[in-house]
C-alpha positions, 0 to 999 in steps of 0.5 A, spaced: 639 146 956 634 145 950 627 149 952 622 145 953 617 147 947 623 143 944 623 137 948 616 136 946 617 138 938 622 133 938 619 127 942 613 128 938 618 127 932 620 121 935 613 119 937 611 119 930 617 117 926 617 110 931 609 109 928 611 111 921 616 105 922 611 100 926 606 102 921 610 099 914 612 093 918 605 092 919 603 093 912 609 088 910 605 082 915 601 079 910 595 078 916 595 084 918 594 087 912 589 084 909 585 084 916 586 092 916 583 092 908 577 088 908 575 090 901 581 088 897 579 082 895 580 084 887 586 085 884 590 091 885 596 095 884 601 093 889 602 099 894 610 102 895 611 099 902 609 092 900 614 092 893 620 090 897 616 083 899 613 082 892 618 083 889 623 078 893 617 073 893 618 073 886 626 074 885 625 080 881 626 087 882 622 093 885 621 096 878 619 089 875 614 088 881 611 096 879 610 095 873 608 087 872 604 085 879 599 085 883 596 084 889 590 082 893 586 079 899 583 071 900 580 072 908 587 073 912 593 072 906 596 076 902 597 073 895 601 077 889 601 075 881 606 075 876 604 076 870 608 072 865 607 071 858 601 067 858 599 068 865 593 071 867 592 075 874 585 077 873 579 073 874 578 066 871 574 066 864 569 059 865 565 060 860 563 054 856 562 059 850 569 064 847 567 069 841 574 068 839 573 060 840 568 061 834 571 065 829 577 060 830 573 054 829 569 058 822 576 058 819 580 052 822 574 047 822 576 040 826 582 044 829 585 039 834 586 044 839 584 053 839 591 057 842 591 062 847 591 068 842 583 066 841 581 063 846 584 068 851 589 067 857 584 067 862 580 061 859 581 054 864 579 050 859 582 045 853 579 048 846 578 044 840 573 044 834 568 040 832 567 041 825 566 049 825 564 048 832 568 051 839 568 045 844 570 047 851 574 040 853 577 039 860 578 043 865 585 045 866 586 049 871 583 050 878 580 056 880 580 059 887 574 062 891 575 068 888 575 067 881 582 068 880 586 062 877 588 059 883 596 056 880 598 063 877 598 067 885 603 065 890 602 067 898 605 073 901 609 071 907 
């Protein structure tokens, strides 16, 4: 017979490892998370416990998720960027004014459309230039509440 000194020990193991576990299953429910972290309304690193959910939303693996995506909160939903060649997961840029736009249409006056390398990925407008001039011209993606380019996040369920 095991001395009770050692039936508690191993019945606050016990107690602790079955919380460690209902806290990860916790952290992988989208509302829960978001509800527990109020301030994770920017995009952030995706914490440890949440690699595997991201990482199959997006059929890619652990490492892929680490390295290339995010998370963030928008009221009750967890939602994950991908960030992909010419997608953005940071904040939409909505100005009507690009520096790089500028420079592009100095040297190229009368461009017909100003590429991503000079504008930015993060811009939501068709460019083109008139004359040497930069002209912000309809608008091609949809920003969420938040800021962030609506179509490049998907909700984590």
């Amino acid at each position: 017979m095991r001395p009770i000194s050692c039936l508690v020990t191993d019945s606050i193991l016990i107690a602790i490892a079955s919380a460690a576990c209902i806290g990860s299953a916790l952290a992988l429910d989208a509302s829960t998370y978001c509800a527990t972290r109020a301030g994770h309304r920017a995009a952030a690193p995706v914490p440890e416990d949440l690699l595997p959910a991201v990482a199959k939303a997006f059929h890619i693996g652990a490492d892929v998720a680490r390295q290339a995506t995010t998370i963030r909160c928008a009221g009750s939903k967890l939602l994950a960027c991908y960030v992909g060649a010419n997608l953005n997961c940071g904040q939409a840029d909505t100005r009507r004014s690009l520096p790089g736009a500028t420079a592009f249409c100095r040297d190229n006056a009368g461009a017909d459309s100003i590429p991503m390398v000079a504008t930015g990925h993060d811009t939501i407008f068709d460019w083109r230039c008139v004359g040497r001039r930069a002209v912000a011209g309809k608008q091609n993606m949809a920003v969420d509440p938040q800021g962030y380019i609506a179509g490049n996040w998907k909700e984590l369920r």
